[in-house]
C-alpha positions as CSV (number, residue, x, y, z in Angstrom):
1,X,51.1,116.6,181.1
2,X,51.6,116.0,177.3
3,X,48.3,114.8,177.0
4,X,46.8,117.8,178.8
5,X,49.2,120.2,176.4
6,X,47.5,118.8,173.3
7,X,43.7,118.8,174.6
8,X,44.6,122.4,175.3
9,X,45.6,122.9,171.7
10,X,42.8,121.4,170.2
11,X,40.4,123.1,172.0
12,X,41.6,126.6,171.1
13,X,42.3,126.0,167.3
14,X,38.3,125.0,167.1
15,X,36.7,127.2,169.5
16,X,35.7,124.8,172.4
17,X,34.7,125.4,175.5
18,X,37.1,124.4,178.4
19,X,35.8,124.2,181.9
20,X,38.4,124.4,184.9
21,X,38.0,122.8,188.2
22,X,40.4,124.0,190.5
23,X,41.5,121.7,194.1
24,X,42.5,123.6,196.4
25,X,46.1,123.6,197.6
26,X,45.3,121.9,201.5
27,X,44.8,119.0,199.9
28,X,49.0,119.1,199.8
29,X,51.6,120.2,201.8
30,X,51.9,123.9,202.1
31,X,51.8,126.7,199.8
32,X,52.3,126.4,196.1
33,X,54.6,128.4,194.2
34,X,54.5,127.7,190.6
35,X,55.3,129.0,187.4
36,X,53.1,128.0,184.3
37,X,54.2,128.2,180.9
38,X,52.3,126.0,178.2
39,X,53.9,125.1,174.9
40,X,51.8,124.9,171.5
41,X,52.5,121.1,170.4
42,X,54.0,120.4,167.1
43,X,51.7,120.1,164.1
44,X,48.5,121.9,166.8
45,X,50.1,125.6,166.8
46,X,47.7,127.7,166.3
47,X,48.1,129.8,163.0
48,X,50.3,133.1,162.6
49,X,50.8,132.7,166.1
50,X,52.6,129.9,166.3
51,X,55.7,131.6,169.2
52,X,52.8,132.5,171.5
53,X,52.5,130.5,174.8
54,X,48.9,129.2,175.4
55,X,48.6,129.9,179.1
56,X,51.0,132.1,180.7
57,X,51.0,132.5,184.5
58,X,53.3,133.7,187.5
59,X,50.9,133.5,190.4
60,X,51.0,132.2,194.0
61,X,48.2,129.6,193.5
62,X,45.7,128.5,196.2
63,X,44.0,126.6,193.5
64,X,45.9,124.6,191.2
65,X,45.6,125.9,187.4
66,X,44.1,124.5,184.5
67,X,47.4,123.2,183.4
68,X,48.3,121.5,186.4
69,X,48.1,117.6,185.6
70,X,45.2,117.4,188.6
71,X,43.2,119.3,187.0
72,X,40.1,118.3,185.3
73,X,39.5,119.6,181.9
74,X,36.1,118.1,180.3
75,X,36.1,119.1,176.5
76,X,32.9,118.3,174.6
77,X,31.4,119.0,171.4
78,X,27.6,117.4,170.4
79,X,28.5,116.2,167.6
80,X,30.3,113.0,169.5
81,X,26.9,112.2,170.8
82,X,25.2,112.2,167.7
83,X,24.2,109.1,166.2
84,X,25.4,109.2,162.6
85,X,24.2,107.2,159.5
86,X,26.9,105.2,156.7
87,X,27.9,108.2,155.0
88,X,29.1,109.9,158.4
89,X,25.4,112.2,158.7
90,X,23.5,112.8,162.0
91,X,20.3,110.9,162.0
92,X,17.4,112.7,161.6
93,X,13.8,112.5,162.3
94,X,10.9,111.7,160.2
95,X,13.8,110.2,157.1
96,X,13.6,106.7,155.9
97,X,17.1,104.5,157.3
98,X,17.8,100.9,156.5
99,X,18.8,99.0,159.5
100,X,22.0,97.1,158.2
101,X,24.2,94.5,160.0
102,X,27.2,97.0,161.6
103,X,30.1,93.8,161.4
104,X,29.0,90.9,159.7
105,X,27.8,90.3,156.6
106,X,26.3,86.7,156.1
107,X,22.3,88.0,156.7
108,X,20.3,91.1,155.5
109,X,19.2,93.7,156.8
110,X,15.4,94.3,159.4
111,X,12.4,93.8,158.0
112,X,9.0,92.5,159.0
113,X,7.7,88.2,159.0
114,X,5.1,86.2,160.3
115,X,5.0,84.3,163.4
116,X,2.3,82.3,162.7
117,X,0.8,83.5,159.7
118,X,-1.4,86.4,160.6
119,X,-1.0,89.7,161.8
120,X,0.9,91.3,163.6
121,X,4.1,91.0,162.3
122,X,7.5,90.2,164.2
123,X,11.1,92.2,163.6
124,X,13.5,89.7,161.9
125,X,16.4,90.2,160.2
126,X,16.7,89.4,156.5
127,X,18.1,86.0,155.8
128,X,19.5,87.1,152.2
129,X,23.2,88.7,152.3
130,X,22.5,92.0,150.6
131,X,19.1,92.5,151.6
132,X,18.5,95.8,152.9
133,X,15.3,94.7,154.8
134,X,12.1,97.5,154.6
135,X,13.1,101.7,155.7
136,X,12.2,102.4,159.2
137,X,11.3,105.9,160.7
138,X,12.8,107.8,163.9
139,X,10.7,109.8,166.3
140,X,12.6,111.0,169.3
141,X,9.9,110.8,172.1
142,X,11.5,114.5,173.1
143,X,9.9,116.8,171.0
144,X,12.6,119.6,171.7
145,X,15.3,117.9,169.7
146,X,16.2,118.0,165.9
147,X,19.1,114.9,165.8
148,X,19.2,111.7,167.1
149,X,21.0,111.4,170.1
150,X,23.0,108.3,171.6
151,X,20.5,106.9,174.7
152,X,17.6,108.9,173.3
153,X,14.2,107.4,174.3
154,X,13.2,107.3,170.6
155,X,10.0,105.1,168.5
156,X,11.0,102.8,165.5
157,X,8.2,102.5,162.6
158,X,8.4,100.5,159.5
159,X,7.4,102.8,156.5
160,X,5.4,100.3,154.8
161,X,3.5,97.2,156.2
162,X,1.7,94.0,155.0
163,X,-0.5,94.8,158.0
164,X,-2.2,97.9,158.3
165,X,-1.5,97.7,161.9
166,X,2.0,96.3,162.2
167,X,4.3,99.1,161.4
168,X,5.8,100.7,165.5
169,X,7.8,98.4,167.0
170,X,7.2,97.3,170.3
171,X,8.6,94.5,173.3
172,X,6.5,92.1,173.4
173,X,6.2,88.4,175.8
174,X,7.6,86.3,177.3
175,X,7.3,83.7,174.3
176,X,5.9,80.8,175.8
177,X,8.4,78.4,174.6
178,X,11.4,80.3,174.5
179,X,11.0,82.4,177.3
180,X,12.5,85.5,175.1
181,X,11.0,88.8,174.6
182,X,10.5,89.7,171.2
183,X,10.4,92.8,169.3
184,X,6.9,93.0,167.5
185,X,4.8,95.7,166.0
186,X,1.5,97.4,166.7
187,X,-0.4,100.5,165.4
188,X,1.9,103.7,165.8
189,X,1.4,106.8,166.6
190,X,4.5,108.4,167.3
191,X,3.7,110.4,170.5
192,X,5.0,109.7,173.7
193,X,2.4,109.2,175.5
194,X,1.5,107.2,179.0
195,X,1.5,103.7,179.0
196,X,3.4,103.3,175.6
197,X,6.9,102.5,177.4
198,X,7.3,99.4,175.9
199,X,7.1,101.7,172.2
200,X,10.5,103.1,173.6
201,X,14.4,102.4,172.4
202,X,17.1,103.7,172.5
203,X,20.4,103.8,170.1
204,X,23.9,103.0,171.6
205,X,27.7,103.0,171.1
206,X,28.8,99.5,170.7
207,X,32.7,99.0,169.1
208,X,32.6,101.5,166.5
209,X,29.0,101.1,164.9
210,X,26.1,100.8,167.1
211,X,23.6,98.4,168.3
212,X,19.6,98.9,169.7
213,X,19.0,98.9,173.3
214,X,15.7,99.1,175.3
215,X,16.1,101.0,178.7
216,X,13.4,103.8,179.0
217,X,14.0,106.4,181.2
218,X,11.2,106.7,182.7
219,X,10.7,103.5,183.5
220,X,10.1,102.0,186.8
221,X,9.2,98.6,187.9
222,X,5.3,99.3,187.3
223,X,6.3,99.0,183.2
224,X,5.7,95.2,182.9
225,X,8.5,94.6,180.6
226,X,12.3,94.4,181.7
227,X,13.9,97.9,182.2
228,X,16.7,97.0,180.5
229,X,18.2,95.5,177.5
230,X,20.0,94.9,174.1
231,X,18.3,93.5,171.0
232,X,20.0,90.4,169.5
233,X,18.8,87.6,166.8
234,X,17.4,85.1,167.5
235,X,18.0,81.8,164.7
236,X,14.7,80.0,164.7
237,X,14.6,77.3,162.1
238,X,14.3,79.6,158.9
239,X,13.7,83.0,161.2
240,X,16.3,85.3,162.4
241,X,13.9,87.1,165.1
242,X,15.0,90.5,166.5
243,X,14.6,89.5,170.8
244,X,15.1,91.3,173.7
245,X,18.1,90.1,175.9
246,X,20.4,91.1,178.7
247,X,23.1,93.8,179.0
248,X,25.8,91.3,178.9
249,X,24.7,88.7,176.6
250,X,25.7,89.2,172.7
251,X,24.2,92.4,170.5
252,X,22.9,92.8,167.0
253,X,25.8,95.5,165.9
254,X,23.9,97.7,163.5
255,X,24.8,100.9,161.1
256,X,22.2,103.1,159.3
257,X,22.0,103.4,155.6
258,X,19.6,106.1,154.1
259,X,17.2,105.0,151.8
């Protein structure tokens, strides 16, 4: 009940919106006579009126009231689903970010490297602590939104490239001798368009930064890659390649640091 008292308080000192869903009364034994009176919490009453009762009610209830404990009160605000950078900023669109490691601290940040000498060029982390790696792009593959979103189907671009070509990211594989998907790059356009699936990630909550995730919504079993995922590293000899690997296996944790 406490806990219900304080979400109430909250919610009116900054305006949210609260959304009651009553049960009806059958669902116990007979009637319901109650008599509601909700106390402001200390250090959450609301200013100059600090005496006055949130809810008052005297009512014969055939549906139980928003302060009832079985009620469900769902309070929301988008800012909690916004992916935000190092200095506590929403990402945006079209802006330059470092990908940084979120935890540790013993590699770099992503950048671009070789697999074999040629073009095009794999994800990898940076082997040198302190290295922020190469500025990547956002495009959110909906066209209606302004800020990055957690689970947004969005495209990752390098800014810059050795190869003209090698600048979107992309899931590429299965590498023939370890089996593992990796990320690569190709030529990017940026729109979401058929039969670029495997152009799509997506940014989740993991602990309290984040890490990259590959699960595109639209995507059904005709896609030819696997539907879902986490992007890891890899250690191969002197390469720390960003792969592809399952839900439950270990995570890249990763922050955003504008360039």
């Amino acid at each position: 009940m406490e806990t219900v008292r304080l979400l109430l308080a909250i919610a009116e000192q900054r305006r949210w919106p609260v959304y009651q869903f009553g049960i009806k009364s059958t669902f116990l034994n007979g009637e319901i006579y109650e008599e509601v009176y909700v106390e402001q919490p200390l250090g959450y009453e609301k200013e100059e009126e600090e005496n006055k009762t949130l809810i008052p009610s005297n009512t014969n209830m055939k549906f139980l009231l928003l302060s009832v404990i079985l009620s469900i009160i769902t309070v929301a605000t988008a800012h909690d689903y916004n992916v935000c950078d190092t200095d506590g900023n929403p990402l945006v669109p079209g802006v330059q970010y470092y990908i940084v490691p979120g935890i540790t601290d013993d590699a770099g940040g992503l950048t671009l490297e070789s697999n074999n000498g040629s073009c095009p060029l794999n994800v990898a982390q940076s082997p040198n602590n302190g290295d922020l790696g190469l500025p990547v792009i956002f495009t959110i593959a909906n066209p209606h939104k302004d800020l990055i979103g957690l689970g947004d189907n969005i495209y990752i671009s390098f800014s810059t490239s050795m190869c003209a070509e090698s600048t979107g990211w992309r899931i590429t594989g299965p590498d023939e001798v370890s089996n593992r998907y990796h990320v690569s790059t190709s030529k990017y356009t940026g729109n979401p368009l058929q039969g670029t699936v495997d152009n799509w990630f997506r940014i989740e909550q993991y602990m309290n930064v984040y890490r990259l995730g590959f699960c595109p919504n639209e995507c059904h079993d005709q896609c030819g890659v696997p539907q879902c995922g986490v992007l890891s590293v890899e250690v191969v000899e002197c390469h720390r390649w960003l792969v592809l690997t399952g839900s439950n296996e270990s995570c890249f944790p990763v922050q955003f640091k504008r360039a």
